[in-house]
C-alpha positions, 0 to 999 in steps of 0.5 A, a space after each residue: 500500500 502506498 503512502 497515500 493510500 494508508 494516510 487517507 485510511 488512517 484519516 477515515 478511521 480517524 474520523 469515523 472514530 472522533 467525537 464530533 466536537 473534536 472534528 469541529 475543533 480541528 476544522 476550526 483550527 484548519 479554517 484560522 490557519 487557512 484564513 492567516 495567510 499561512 499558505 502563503 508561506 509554507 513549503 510547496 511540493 517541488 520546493 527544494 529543501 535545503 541541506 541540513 544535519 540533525 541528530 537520529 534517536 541514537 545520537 548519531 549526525 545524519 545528513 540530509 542529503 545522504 538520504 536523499 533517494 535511497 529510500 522513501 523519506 518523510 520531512 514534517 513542518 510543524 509551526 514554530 507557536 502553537 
């Protein structure tokens, strides 16, 4: 199964199974941050992403760039202020 596949699986059951207030609090939050302008300045598929290190959950320096193209990789954005 691919990415995509088991990403909209998890969603539908994530939302079959959610309170109802819980789901209209998250679209709340999605509706504020769409209405900030935020869009307007997140990264865009295609985008470039810089070359950059980061420590793994062993403590070990793991280049970007290393891992480019040797298997699938998954970069998540998170807001600097919550």
């Amino acid at each position: 199964m691919k990415l995509q596949e088991q990403m909209d699986a998890y969603k539908k059951s994530f939302v079959e199974k959610a309170p109802q207030e819980v789901l209209d609090t998250m679209q709340q939050a999605k509706e504020e941050l769409k209405n900030s302008g935020i869009l307007d300045r997140t990264v865009k598929v295609g985008d470039k992403a810089p070359d950059f290190s980061l420590r793994n959950t062993r403590g070990e320096v793991v280049q970007f760039q290393d891992l480019i193209g040797r298997r699938p990789l998954v970069l998540s954005f998170y807001r600097g202020k919550w």
